[in-house]
VOZARO-479568 format. One record per residue (C-alpha): residue number from 0; residue in one letter; x, y, z. Coordinates in steps of 0.001 Angstrom, whole numbers. Layout:
VOZARO-479568
[NUM,'A',[X,Y,Z]]
...
This chain:
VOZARO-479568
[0,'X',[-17101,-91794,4225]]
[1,'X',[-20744,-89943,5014]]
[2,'X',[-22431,-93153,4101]]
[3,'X',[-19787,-95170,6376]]
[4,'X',[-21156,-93030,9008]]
[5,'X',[-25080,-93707,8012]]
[6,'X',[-26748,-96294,8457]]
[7,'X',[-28443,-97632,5171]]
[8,'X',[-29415,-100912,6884]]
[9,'X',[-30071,-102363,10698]]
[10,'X',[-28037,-101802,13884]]
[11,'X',[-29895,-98390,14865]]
[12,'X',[-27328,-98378,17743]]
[13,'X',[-24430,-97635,14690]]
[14,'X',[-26099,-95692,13110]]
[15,'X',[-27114,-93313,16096]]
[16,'X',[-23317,-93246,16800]]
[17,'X',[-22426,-92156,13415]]
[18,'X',[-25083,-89760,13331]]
[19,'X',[-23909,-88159,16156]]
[20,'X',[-19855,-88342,15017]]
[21,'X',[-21140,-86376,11739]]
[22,'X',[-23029,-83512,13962]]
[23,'X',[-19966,-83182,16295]]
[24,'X',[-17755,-82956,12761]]
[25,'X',[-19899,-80218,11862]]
[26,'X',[-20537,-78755,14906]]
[27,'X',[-16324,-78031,14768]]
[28,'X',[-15354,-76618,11599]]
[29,'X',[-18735,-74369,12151]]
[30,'X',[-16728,-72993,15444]]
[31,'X',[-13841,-73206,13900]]
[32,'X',[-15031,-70380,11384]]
[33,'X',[-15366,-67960,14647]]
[34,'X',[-11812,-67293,13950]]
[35,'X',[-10672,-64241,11871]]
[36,'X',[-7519,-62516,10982]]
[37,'X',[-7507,-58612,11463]]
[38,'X',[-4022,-56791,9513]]
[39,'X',[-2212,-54239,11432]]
[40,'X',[-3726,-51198,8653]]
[41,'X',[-7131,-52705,9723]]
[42,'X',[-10012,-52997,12704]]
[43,'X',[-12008,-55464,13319]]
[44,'X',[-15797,-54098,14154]]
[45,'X',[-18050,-57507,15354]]
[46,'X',[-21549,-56855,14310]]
[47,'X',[-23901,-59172,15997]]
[48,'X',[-27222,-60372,14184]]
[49,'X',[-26301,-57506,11935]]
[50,'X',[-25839,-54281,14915]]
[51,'X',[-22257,-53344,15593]]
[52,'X',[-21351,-55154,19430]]
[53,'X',[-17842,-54640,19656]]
[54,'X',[-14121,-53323,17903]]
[55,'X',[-11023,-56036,17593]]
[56,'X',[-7684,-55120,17357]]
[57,'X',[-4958,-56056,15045]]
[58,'X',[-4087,-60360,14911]]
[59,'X',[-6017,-63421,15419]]
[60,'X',[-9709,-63189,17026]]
[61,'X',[-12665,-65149,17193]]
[62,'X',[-16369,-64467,17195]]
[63,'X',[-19145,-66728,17782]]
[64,'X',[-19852,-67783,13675]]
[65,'X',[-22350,-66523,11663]]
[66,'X',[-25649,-66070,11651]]
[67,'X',[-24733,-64798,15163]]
[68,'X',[-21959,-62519,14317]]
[69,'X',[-19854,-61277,11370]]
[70,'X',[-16534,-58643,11257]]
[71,'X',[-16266,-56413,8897]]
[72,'X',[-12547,-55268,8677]]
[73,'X',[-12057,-51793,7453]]
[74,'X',[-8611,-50365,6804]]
[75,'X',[-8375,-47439,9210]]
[76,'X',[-4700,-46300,8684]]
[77,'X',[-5056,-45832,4979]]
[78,'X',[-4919,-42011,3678]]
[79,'X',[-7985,-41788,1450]]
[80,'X',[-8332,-38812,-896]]
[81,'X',[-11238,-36913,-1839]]
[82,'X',[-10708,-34858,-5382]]
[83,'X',[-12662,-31682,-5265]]
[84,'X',[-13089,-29247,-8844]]
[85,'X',[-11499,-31738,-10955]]
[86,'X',[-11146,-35511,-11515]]
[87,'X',[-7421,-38198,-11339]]
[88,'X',[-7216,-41214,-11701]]
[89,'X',[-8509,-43699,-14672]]
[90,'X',[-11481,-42684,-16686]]
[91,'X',[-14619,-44285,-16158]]
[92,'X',[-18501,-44439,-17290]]
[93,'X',[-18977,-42893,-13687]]
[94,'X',[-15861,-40480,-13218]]
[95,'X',[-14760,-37961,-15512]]
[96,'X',[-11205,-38285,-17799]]
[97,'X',[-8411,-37425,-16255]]
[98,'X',[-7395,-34288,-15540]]
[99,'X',[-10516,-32626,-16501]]
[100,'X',[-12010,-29690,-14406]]
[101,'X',[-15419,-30036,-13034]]
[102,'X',[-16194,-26868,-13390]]
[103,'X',[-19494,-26976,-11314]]
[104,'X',[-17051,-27662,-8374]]
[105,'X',[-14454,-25741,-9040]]
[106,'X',[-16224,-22316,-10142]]
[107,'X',[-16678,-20012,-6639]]
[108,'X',[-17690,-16225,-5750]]
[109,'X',[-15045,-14574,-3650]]
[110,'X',[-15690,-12573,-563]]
[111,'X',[-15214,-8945,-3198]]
[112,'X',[-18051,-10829,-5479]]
[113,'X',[-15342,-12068,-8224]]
[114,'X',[-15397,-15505,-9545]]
[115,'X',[-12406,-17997,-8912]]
[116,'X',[-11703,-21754,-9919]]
[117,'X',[-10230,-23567,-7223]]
[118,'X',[-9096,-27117,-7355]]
[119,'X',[-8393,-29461,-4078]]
[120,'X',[-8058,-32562,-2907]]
[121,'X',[-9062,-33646,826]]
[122,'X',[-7259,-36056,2316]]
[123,'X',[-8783,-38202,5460]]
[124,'X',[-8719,-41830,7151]]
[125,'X',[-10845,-43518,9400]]
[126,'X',[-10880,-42950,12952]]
[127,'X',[-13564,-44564,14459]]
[128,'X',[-14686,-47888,12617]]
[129,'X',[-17507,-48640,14123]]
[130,'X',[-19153,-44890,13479]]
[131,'X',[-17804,-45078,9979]]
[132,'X',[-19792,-47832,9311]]
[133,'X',[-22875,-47725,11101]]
[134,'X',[-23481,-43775,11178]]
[135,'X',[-23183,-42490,7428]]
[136,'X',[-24732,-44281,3696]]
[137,'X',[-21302,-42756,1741]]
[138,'X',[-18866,-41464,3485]]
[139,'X',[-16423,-40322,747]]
[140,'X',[-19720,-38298,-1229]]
[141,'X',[-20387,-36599,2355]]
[142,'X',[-16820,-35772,2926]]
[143,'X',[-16890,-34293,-554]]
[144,'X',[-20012,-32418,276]]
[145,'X',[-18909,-30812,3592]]
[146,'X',[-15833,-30017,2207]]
[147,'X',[-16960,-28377,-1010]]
[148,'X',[-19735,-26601,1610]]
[149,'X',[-16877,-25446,3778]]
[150,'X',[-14925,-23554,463]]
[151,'X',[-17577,-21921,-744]]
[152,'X',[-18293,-20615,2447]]
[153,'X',[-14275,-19300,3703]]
[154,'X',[-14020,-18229,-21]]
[155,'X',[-17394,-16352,498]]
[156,'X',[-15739,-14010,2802]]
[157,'X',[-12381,-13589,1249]]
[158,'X',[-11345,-11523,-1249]]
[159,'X',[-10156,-13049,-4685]]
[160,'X',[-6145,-11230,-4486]]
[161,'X',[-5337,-12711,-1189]]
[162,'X',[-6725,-16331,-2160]]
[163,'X',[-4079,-16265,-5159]]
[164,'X',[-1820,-15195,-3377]]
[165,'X',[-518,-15330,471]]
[166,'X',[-3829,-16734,2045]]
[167,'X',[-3941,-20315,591]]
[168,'X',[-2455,-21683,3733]]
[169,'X',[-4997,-19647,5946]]
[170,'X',[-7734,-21270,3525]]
[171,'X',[-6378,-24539,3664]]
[172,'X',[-6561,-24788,7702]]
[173,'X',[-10084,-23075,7575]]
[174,'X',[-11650,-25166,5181]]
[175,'X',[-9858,-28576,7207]]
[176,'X',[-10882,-27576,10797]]
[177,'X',[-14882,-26666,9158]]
[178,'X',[-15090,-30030,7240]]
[179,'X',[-13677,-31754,10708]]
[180,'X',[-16691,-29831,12598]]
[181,'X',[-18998,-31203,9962]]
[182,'X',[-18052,-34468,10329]]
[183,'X',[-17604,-34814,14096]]
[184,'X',[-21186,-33400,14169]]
[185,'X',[-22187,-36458,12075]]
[186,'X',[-20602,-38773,14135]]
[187,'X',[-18765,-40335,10855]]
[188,'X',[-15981,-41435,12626]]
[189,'X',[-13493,-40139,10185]]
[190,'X',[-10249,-37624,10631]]
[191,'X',[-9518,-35017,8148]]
[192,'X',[-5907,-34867,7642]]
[193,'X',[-5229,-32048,5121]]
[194,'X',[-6409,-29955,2728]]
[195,'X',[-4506,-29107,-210]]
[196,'X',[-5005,-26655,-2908]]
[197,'X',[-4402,-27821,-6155]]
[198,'X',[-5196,-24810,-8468]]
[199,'X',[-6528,-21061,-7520]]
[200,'X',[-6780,-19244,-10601]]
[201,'X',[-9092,-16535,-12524]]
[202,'X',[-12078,-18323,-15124]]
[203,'X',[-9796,-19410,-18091]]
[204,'X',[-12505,-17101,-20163]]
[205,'X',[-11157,-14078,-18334]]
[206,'X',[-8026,-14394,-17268]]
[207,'X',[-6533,-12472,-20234]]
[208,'X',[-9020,-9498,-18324]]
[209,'X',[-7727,-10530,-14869]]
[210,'X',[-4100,-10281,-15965]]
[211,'X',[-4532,-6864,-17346]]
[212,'X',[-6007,-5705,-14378]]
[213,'X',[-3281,-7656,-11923]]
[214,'X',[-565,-5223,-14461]]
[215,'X',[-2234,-2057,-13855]]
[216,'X',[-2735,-3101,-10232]]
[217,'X',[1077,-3407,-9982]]
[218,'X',[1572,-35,-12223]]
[219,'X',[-878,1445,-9640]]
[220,'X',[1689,163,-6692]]
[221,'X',[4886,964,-8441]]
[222,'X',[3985,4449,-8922]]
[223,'X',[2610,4857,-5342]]
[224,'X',[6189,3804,-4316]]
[225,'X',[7847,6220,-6315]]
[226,'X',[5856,9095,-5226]]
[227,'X',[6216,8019,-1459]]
[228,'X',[9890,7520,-2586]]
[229,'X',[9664,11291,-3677]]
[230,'X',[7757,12626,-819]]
[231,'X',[10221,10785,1523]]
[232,'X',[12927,13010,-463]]
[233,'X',[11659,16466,-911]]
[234,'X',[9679,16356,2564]]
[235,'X',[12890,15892,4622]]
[236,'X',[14815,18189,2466]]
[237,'X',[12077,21127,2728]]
[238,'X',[11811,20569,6524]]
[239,'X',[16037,21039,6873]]
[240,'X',[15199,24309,4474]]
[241,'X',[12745,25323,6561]]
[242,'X',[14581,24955,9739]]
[243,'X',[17893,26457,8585]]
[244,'X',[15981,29892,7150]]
[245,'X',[14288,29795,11144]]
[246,'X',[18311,29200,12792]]
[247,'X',[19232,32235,10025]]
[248,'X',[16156,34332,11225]]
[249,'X',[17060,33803,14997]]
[250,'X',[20386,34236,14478]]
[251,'X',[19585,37876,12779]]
[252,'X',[17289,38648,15664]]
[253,'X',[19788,37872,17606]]
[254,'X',[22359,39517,16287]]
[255,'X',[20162,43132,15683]]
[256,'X',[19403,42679,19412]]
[257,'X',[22766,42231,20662]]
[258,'X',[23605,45632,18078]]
[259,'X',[21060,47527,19993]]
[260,'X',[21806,46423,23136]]
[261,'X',[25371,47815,22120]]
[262,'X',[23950,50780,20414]]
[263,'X',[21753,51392,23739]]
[264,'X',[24948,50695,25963]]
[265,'X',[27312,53233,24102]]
[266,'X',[24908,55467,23860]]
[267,'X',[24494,55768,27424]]
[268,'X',[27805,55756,28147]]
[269,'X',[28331,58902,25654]]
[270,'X',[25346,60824,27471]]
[271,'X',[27430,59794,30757]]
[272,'X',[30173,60838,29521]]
[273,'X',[28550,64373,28047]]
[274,'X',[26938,65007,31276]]
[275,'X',[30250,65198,32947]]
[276,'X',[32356,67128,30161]]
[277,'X',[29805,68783,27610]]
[278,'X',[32471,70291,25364]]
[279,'X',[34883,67770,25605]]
[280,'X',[32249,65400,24664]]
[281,'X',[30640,67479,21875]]
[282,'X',[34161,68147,20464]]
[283,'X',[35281,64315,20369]]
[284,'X',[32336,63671,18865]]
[285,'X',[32547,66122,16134]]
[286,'X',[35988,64537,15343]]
[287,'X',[35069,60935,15636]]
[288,'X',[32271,62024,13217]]
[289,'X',[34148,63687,10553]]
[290,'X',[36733,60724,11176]]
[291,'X',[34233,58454,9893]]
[292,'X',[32930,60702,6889]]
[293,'X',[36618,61267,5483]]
[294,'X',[37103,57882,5877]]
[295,'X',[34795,56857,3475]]
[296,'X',[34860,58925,855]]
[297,'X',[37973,60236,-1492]]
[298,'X',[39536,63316,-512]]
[299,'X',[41400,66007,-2522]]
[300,'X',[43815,67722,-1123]]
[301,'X',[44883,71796,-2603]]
[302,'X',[47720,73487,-1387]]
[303,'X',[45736,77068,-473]]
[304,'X',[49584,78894,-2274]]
[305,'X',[48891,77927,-5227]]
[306,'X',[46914,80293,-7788]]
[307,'X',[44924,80158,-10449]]
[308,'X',[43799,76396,-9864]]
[309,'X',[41899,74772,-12589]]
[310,'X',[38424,73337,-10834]]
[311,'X',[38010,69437,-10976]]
[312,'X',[34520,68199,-11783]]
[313,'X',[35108,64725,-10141]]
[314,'X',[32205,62866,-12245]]
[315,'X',[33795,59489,-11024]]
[316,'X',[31539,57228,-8636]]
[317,'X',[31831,57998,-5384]]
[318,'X',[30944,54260,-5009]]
[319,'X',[34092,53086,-7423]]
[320,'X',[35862,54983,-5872]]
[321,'X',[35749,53728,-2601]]
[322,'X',[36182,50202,-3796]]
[323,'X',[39424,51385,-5719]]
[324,'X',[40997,52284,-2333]]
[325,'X',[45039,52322,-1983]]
[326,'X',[46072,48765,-620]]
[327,'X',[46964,48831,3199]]
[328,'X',[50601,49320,2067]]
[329,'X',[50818,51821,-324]]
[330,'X',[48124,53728,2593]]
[331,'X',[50942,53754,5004]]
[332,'X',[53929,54646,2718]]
[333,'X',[51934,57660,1635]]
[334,'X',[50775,58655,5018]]
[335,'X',[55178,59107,5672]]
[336,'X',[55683,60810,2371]]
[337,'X',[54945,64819,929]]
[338,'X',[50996,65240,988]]
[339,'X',[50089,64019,-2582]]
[340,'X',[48383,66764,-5166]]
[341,'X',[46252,66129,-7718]]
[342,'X',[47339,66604,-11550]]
[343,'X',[46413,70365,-12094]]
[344,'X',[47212,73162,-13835]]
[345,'X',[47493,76737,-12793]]
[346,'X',[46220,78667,-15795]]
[347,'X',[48781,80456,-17661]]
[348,'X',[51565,77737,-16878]]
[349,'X',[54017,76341,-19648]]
[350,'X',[52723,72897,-20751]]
């Protein structure tokens, strides 16, 4: 068909016709080439004579054909991930087997100067194609860098039991929101999604050591509980001891001064009372006196007819003998009946 087109022979008006047909041909499918197909997980970035120009959004575009132009398309809603302190995936000549630590990654010093292996991946997508491209060499080896820069440094100032334990998610967000600093400063047009901690544990060459010491940590705490258990028992108790004995002391105070209040009171009302009627006074007294002193002690009673008496050595206790006191009852039957004598015999008398 191309040599239909040239001439091989005379008629240079035919051949000037075909000449031009075959430039036009060509002329078309090179414009034709201008168009380009962008996916909907992709964007379109038009570099011109090799310097970015312009973005393209998802669907059918055109660009003026190379050498002017060319697209590279770039998927930018793909989650890309970033293994840090250890290796997944495939084994390779380049990456290590799977599942194996890097331990020059992985190994950190903890804000308390202990050393921890951590293990985490970073997970990120593009967000700005044209920066992605254009403004960093490797964008997954710097994301790795500021992101194993960014561990080291919130691990740096935390100590090694919270980063087992309850801070992970506090590290996470640190370490995300530094790397996403790092980055922005760059200009790499990329979005850090998440960080996620894979492993946080002691050196496997002491973590025999670091268990023992997590045990006696825990012995340490379980006997601080009990004795604040115990002090929250005996302190409480001694304070209710301690108050009672003080309500007990004011109520004795109380009581002695209410006594000699009374004490005060009667006795002024006897000196009253004296000043008005000395003998009356003095002789009530003297009977209210011996009252009392009969009352409480025993009392033997001898007829004064009777002779030749036998004396009685009363050796019992005077003591005992007041607690062995006649019940109320028998008190007041004898107090109606003959005066009671006690078991004696005149000398001389027939047994």
């Amino acid at each position: 068909m191309v040599r239909r087109l040239i001439p091989t022979g005379g008629g240079g008006g035919t051949g000037g016709k075909g000449l031009a047909v075959l430039v036009l041909i060509l002329v078309a499918i090179w414009a034709a080439s201008g168009f380009y197909r962008v996916q909907p997980d992709e964007e379109g970035v038009v570099l011109r004579f090799g310097a970015f120009n312009r973005t393209a959004p998802p669907g059918l575009n055109y660009h003026i054909p190379w050498p002017v132009e060319s697209v590279e398309t770039p998927r930018v809603t793909t989650e890309n991930l970033v293994f840090i302190g250890f290796r997944s995936g495939e084994a390779s000549p380049v990456r290590a087997p799977i599942g194996r630590d890097v331990i020059e990654e992985s190994l950190m010093l903890t804000g308390d100067e202990n050393i921890i292996d951590i293990d985490f991946v970073v997970r990120w997508r593009i967000r700005d194609a044209g920066d992605f491209l254009f403004n960093t060499r490797n964008p997954e080896n710097t994301i790795k860098s500021a992101a194993e820069s960014m561990m080291r440094e919130v691990i740096g100032r935390t100590p090694i039991q919270p980063a087992l334990t309850e801070a992970r998610g506090q590290i996470e967000d640190q370490v995300r929101a530094g790397t996403q600093a790092i980055m922005d400063q760059y200009q790499a047009g990329v979005a850090i999604t998440q960080v996620q901690l894979q492993k946080v544990d002691p050196p496997a060459a002491v973590i025999e050591a670091f268990r023992d010491v997590q045990r006696a940590a825990a012995d340490r705490e379980r006997q601080r509980n009990e004795a604040e258990a115990y002090r929250n028992d005996i302190i409480p108790r001694a304070r209710g001891e301690a108050e009672r004995m003080i309500q007990e002391a004011q109520g004795y105070r109380d009581s002695q001064e209410a006594r000699a209040r009374g004490e005060a009171q009667r006795f002024t009302s006897v000196l009253s009372s004296y000043s008005a009627a000395p003998e009356i006074t003095r002789r009530r007294i003297y009977i209210e006196t011996m009252e009392d002193i009969l009352r409480r002690n025993p009392k033997i009673v001898v007829d004064d007819r009777l002779q030749g008496l036998v004396p009685l050595l009363n050796l019992t206790d005077p003591a005992r003998a007041g607690a062995r006191a006649v019940p109320p009852a028998a008190a007041a039957a004898g107090a109606n009946a003959a005066p009671a004598y006690p078991t004696a015999r005149p000398q001389g008398a027939p047994r």
